[in-house]
N, C-alpha and C positions, 0 to 999 in steps of 0.2 A: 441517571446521570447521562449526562450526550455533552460532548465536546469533541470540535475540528479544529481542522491546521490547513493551512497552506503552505507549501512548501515547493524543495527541490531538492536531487539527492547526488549529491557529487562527491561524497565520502565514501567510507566503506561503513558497513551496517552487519553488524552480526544476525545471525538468526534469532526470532526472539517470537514469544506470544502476550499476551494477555487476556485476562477474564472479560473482556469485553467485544461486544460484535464490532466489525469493522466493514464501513462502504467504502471504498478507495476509488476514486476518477483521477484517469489519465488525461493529463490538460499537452502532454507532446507525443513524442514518439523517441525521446530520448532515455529510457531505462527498460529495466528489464525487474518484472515481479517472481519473486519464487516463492511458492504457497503451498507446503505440505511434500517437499523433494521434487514439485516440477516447476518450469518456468514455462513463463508466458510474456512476450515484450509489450513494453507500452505502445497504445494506438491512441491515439487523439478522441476521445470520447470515449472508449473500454475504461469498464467499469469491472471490478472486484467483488465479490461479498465475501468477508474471512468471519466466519463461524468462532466465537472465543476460544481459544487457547492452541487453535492451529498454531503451525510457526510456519512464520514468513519473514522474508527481508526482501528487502532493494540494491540495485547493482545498476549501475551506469552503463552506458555504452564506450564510452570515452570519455576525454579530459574537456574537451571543450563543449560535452553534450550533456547540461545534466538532465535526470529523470524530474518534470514538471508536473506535480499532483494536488489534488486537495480531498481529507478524507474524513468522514463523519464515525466517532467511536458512539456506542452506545450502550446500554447495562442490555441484557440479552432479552430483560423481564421490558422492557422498557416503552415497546410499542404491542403488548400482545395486548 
């Protein structure tokens, strides 16, 4: 299974994982990733790789600034 999204995150985002690999691209510099109890901010091209069942969320900077991504999920078995 492989399925993406394009988005932006200007809510609040509980901590959360799933059984699937995750590619994440940062398209601004307006959020902040937290991946496994650390953070790291968004950069315009930083890219992610979340391993299944990590927990990660998303966090904005501010109100006027959301966090700008798009991220590829995929089954873990999926590309070997």
């Amino acid at each position: 299974m492989l399925w993406t999204h394009k988005g932006f995150h200007k809510g609040h985002m509980v901590p959360h994982g799933h059984d699937m690999h995750e590619l994440f691209f940062c398209l601004n510099d307006g959020g902040i990733q937290h991946i496994g109890g650390r953070s790291c901010d968004f950069m315009k091209g930083r890219a992610f790789f979340l391993y299944s069942g990590i927990v990660h969320q998303l966090e904005h900077h501010n109100a006027e600034e959301a966090g700008d991504f798009v991220f590829f999920c995929f089954d873990p078995s999926h590309f070997l």
